[in-house]
C-alpha positions as CSV (number, residue, x, y, z in Angstrom):
1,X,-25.7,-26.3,-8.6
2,X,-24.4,-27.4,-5.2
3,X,-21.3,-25.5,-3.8
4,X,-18.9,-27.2,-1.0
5,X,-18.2,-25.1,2.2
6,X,-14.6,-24.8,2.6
7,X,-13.2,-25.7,6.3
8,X,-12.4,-22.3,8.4
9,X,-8.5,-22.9,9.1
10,X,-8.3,-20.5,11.6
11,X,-11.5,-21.7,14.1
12,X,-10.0,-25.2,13.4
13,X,-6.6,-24.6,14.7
14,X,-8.5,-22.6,17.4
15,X,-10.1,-25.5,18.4
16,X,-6.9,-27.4,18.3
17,X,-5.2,-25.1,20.9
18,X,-7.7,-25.3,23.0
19,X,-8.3,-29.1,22.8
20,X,-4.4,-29.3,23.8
21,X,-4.5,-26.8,26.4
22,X,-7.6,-28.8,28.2
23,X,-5.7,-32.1,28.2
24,X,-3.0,-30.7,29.5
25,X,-4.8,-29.3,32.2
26,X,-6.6,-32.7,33.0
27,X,-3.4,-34.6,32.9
28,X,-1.6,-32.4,35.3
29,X,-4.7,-33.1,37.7
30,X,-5.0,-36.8,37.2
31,X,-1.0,-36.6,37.7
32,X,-0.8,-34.6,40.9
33,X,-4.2,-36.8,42.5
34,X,-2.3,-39.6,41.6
35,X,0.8,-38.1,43.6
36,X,-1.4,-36.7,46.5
37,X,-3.8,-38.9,47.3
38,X,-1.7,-41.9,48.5
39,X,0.3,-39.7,50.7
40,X,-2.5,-38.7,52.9
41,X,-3.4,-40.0,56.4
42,X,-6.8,-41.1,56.1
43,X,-6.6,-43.1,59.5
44,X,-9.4,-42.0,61.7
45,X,-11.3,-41.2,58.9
46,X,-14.5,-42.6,58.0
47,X,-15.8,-43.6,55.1
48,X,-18.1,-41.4,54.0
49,X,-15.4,-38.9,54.7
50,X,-13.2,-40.5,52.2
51,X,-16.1,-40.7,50.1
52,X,-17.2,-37.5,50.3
53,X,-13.8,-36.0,49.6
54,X,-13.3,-37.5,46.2
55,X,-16.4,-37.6,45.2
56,X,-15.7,-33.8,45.6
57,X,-12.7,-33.7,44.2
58,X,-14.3,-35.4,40.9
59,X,-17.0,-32.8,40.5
60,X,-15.0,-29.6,41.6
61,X,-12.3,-31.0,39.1
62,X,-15.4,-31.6,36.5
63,X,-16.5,-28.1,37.0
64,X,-13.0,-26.7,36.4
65,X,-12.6,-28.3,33.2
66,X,-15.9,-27.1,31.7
67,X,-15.0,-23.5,32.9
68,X,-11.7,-23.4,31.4
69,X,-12.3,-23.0,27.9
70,X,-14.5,-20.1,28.7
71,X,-11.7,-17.7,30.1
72,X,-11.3,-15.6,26.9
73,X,-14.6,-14.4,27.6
74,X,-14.1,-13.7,31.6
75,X,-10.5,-14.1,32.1
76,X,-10.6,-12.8,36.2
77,X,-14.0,-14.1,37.1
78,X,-12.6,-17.8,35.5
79,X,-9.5,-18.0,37.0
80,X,-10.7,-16.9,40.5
81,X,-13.5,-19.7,40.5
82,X,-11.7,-22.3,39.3
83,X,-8.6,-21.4,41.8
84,X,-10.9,-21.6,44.4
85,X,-12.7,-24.9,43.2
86,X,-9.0,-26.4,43.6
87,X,-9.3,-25.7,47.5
88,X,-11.0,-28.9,47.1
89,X,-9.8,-30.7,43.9
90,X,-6.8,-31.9,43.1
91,X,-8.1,-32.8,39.7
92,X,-8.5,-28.8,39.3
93,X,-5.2,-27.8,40.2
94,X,-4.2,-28.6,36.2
95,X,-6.9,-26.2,34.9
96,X,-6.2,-23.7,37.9
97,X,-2.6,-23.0,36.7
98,X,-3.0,-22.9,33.1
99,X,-5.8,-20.2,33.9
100,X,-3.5,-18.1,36.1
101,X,-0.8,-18.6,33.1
102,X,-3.6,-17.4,30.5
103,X,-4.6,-14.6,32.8
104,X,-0.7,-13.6,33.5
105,X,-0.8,-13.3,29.5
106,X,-2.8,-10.0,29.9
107,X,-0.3,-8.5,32.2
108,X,-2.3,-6.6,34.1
109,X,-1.0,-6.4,38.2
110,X,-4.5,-5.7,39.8
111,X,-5.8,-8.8,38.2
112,X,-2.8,-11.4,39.4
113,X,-3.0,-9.9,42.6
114,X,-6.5,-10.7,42.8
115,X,-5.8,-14.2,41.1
116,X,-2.7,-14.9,42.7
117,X,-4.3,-14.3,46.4
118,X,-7.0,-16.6,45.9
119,X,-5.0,-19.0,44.7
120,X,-2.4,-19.1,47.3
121,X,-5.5,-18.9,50.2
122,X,-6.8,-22.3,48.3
123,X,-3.8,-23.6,48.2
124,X,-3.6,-23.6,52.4
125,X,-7.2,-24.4,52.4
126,X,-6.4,-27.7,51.0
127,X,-3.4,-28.3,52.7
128,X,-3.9,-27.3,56.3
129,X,-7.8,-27.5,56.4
130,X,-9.1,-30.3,54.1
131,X,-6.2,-32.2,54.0
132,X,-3.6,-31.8,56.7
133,X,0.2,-33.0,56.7
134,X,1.1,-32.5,60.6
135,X,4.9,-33.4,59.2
136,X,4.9,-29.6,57.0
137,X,4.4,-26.3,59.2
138,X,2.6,-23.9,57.6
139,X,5.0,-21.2,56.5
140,X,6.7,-23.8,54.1
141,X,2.7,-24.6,52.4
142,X,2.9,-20.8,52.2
143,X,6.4,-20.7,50.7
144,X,5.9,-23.3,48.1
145,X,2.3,-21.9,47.3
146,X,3.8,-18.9,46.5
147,X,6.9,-19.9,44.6
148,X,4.7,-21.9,42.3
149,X,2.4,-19.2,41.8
150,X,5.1,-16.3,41.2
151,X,6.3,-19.4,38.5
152,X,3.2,-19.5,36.5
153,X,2.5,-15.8,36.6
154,X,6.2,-14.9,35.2
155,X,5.6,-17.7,32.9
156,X,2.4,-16.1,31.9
157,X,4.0,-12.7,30.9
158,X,6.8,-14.2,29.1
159,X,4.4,-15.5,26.7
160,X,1.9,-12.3,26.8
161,X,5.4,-10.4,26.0
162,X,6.3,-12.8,23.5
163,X,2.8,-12.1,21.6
164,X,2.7,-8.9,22.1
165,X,6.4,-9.0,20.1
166,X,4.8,-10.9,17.3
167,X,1.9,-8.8,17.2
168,X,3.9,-5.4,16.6
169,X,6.5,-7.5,13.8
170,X,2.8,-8.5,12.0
171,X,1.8,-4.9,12.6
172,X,4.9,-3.2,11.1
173,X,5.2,-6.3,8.3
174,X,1.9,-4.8,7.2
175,X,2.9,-1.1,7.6
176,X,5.7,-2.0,5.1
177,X,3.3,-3.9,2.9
178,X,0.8,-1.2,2.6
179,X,3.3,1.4,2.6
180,X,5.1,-0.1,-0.3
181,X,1.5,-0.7,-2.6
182,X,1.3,3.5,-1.9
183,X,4.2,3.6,-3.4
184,X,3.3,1.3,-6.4
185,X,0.2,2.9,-6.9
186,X,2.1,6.6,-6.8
187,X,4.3,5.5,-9.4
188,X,1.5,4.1,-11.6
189,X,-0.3,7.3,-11.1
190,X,2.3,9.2,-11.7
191,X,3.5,7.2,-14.9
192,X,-0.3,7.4,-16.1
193,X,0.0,11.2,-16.0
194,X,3.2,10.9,-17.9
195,X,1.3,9.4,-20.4
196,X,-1.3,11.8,-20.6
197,X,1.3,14.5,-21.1
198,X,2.8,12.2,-23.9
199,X,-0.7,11.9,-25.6
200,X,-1.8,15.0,-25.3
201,X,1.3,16.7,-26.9
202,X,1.7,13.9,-29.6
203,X,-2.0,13.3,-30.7
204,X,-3.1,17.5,-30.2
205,X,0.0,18.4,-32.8
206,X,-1.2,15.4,-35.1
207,X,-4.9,16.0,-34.9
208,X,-4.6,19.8,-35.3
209,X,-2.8,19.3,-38.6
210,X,-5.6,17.1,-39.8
211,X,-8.4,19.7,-38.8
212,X,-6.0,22.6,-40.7
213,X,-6.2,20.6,-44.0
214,X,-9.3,19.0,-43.9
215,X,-11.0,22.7,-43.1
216,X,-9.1,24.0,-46.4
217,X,-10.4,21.3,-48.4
218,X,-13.8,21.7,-47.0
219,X,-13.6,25.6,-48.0
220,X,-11.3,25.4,-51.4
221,X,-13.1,21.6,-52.6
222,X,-15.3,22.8,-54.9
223,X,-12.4,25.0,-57.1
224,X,-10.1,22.4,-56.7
225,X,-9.1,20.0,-59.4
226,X,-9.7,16.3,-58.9
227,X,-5.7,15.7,-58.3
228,X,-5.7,18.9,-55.9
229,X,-8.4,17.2,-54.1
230,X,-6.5,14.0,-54.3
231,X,-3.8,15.7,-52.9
232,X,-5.4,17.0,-49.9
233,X,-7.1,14.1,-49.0
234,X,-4.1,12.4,-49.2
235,X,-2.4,14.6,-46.2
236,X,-5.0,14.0,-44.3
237,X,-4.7,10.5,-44.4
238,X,-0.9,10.7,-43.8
239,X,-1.5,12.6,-41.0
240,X,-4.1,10.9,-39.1
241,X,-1.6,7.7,-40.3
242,X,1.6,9.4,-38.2
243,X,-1.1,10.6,-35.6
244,X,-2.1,6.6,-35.0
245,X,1.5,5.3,-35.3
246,X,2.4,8.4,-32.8
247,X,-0.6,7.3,-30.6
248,X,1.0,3.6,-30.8
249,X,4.5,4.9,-29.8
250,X,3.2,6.0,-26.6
251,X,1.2,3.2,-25.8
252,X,3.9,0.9,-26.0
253,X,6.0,2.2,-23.1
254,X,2.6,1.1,-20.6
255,X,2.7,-2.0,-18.8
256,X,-0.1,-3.8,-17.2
257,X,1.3,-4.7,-13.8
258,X,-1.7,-6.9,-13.1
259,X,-1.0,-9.1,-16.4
260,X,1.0,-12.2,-16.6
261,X,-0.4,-13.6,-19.6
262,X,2.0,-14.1,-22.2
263,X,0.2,-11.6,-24.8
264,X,2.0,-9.2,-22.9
265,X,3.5,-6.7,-24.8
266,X,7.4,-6.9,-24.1
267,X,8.9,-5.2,-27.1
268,X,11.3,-2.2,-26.2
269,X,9.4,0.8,-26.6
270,X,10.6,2.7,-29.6
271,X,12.3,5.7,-28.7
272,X,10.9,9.4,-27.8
273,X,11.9,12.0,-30.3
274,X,14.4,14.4,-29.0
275,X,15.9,17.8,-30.4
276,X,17.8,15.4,-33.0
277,X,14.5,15.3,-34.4
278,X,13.2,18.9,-34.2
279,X,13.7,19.9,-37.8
280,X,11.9,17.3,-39.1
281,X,9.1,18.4,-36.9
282,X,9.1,22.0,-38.2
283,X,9.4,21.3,-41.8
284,X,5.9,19.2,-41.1
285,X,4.6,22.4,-39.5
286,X,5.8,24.1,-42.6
287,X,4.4,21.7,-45.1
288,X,1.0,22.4,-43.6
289,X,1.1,26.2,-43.7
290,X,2.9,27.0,-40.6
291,X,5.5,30.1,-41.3
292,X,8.2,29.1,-38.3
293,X,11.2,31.4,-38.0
294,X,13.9,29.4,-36.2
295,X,17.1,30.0,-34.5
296,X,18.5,26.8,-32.5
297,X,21.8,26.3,-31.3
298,X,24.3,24.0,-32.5
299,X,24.7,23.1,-29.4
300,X,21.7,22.1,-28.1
301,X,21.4,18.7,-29.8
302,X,24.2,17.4,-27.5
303,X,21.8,17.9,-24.2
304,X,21.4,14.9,-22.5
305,X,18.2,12.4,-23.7
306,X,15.7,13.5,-21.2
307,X,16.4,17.2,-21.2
308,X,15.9,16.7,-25.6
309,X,12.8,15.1,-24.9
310,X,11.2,17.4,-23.1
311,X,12.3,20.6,-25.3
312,X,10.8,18.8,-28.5
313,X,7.6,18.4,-26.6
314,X,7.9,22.1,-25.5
315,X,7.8,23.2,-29.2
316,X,5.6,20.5,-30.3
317,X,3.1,22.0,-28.0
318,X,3.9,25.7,-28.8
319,X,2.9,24.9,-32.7
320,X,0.0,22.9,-31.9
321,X,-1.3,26.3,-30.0
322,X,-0.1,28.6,-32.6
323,X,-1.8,26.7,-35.1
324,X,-5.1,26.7,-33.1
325,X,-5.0,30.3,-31.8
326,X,-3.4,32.4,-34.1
327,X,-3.6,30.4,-37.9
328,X,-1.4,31.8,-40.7
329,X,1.1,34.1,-38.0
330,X,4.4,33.9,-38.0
331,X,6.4,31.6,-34.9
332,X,9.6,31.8,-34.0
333,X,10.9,29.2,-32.2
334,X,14.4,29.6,-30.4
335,X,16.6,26.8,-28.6
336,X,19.7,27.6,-27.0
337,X,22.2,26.6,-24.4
338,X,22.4,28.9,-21.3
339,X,25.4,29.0,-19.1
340,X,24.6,26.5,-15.9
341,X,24.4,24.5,-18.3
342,X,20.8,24.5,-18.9
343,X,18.7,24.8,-22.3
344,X,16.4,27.7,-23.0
345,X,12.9,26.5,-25.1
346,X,11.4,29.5,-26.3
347,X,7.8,29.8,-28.6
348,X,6.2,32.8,-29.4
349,X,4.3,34.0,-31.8
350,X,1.3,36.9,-32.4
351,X,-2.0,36.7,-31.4
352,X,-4.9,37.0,-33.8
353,X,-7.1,40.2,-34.3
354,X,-9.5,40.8,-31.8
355,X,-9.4,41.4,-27.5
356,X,-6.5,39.8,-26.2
357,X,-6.8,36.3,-25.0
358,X,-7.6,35.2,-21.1
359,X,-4.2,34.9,-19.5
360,X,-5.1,31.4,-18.3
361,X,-3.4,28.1,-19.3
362,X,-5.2,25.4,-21.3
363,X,-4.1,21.7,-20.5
364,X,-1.0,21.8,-23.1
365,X,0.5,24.6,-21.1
366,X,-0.4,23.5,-17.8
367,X,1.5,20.1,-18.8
368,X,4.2,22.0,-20.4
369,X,4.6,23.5,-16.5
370,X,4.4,20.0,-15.0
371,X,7.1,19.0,-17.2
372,X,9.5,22.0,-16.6
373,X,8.6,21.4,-12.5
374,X,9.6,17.7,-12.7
375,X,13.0,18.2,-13.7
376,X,13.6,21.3,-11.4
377,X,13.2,24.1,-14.5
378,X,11.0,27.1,-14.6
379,X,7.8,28.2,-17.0
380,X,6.4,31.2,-18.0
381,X,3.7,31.5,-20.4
382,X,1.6,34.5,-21.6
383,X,1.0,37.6,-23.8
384,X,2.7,40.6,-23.4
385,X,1.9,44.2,-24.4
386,X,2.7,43.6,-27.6
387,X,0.6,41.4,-28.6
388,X,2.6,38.6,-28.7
389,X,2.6,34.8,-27.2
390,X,5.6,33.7,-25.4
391,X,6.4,30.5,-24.1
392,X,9.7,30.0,-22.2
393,X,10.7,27.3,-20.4
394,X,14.6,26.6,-19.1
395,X,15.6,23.1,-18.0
396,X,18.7,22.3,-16.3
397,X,21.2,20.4,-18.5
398,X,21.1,17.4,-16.0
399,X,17.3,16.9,-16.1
């Protein structure tokens, strides 16, 4: 199997600058020979002088142009020979500036004084030594040397400003880039935990009403009559159904932010129970056993969606733990509306016989916490000198 190389983009248009840059260069030499050469006084000059001169004009230009393309790599060094090679070449004087301009990029003052210097001592080399014009005094080659050269460096760190200004925008554009996916993968870590909670409250409530029966019709199967059995068997299998069709629920609200096929799920996520739906939650518990004493105000069902939410899962959990912990007590679950307003969730029941349980919290209660912390209310959660289980959690009514 043979694979094709795709072309590097970014060495190509590297190559393209520089190509440019280097033609330039050339053509400003060819130009300014062009404009030099027939304005000198060659009388009294012999031929092999003439000869000589262009001859070194050619190769010192020559050399210039193969040296320019390495400046990256030796910016000073570069620039400096190939200012001094046009002391001698007006072919070089094209690759001379654009090297003082790329230098002047960097911005860097011992460097252009360095550059600049030898550049301006070439230029009066050329002018006064090699080449002389008796008809321009020498403080107006100076003059113009350095006007031209002052020219190129400013252009020089106009542009070096210039990138530097494009390099901070790329710098912050991928600031805000990376700081925004921190925030996208915060909020999917953060909804991921949500759904945790969701799953653990939902499926532990479910699943420890399936272990209740099933263990009674393990123990009380053989004295049982075949409907009894039946019976049994059949809550079971209602309850892991609701457990499933719970399990579902919460599934539905995730979203795959990576997907965009169209077997996406985009149905509306059915709703969360609230407290609208807490006395159908505690006849279940009482229908597999569960004494529950409860007291709720009438109140309470009028508290806003989120703040109803989060109380249902507060008793769901507070069952699931009284059925695990202490089987066949007696719960008591109150709800009421506090002054603030805020709603008061409170489970407690005995403990069962025996030393006194680790005041620690499991993951139900620890999520319960998270919960209350979210939305600004307070926890508390543990057995008291009496024996007894409490669970209390108050949430602001704006939650």
């Amino acid at each position: 199997m043979t694979t094709t190389a795709l072309p590097d983009v970014s060495r190509g248009r590297r190559v393209w600058a520089e190509s440019w840059r280097l033609a330039v260069a050339v053509l400003t030499g060819l130009v300014t020979a062009a404009l030099v050469w027939p304005t000198m006084d060659t009388r009294g000059w012999s031929d092999a002088h003439v000869g000589g001169l262009v001859l070194g004009d050619f190769a010192a230009g020559l050399v210039a142009a193969v040296l320019l393309p390495f400046r990256h790599r030796a910016p000073l060094l570069v620039t400096v020979v190939i200012a001094a090679l046009s002391s001698v070449s007006t072919l070089a004087v094209g690759a001379a500036a654009l090297a003082l301009v790329s230098l002047a990029t960097r911005r860097r003052a011992v460097e252009l004084a360095i550059a600049g210097a030898v550049m301006l001592g070439a230029t009066v080399l050329y002018d006064v030594v090699l080449a002389p014009d008796q008809d321009t005094p020498v403080w107006q080659i100076v003059a113009v040397g350095a006007g031209g050269i002052a020219l190129l460096v400013a252009i020089g760190i106009g542009i070096g400003q210039r990138r530097a200004l494009l390099l901070s925008l790329r710098e912050r554009a991928a600031l805000v880039e990376r700081e925004q996916q921190l925030r996208e993968d915060r909020a999917r870590e953060q909804e991921r935990a949500h759904i945790a909670r969701e799953m653990h409250d939902v499926l532990g409530h479910r699943l420890s009403l399936v272990a209740l029966h099933a263990g009674a019709l393990e123990y009380r199967g053989p004295g049982l009559t075949p409907d009894e059995t039946a019976a049994a068997a059949g809550v079971v299998r209602a309850e892991a159904h609701s457990a499933l069709t719970d399990l579902r629920d919460v599934l539905g609200v995730l979203r795959d932010p990576t997907s965009t096929g169209r077997d996406e799920v985009t149905a509306t996520a059915p709703p969360q129970p609230t407290l609208v739906d807490l006395p159908e939650l505690l006849d279940e518990a009482r229908a597999g056993g569960a004494v529950v004493r409860a007291n709720i105000d009438a109140g309470a069902s009028s508290a806003p969606t989120g703040v109803g939410r989060h109380a249902y899962r507060i008793v769901q959990e507070g069952l699931t733990n009284a059925r695990r912990h202490a089987p066949g007590r007696v719960v008591d679950v109150v709800v009421e509306v506090l002054d603030g307003p805020a709603l008061r969730v409170v489970v407690s029941n005995t403990v069962a016989d025996g030393p006194a349980p680790p005041d620690t919290a499991g993951h139900g209660l620890r999520g319960l916490a998270e919960r209350a912390r979210l939305v600004g209310g307070t926890f508390r959660a543990g057995v008291g000198t009496d024996r007894v289980h409490v669970v209390e959690v108050v949430l602001p009514w704006t939650a």
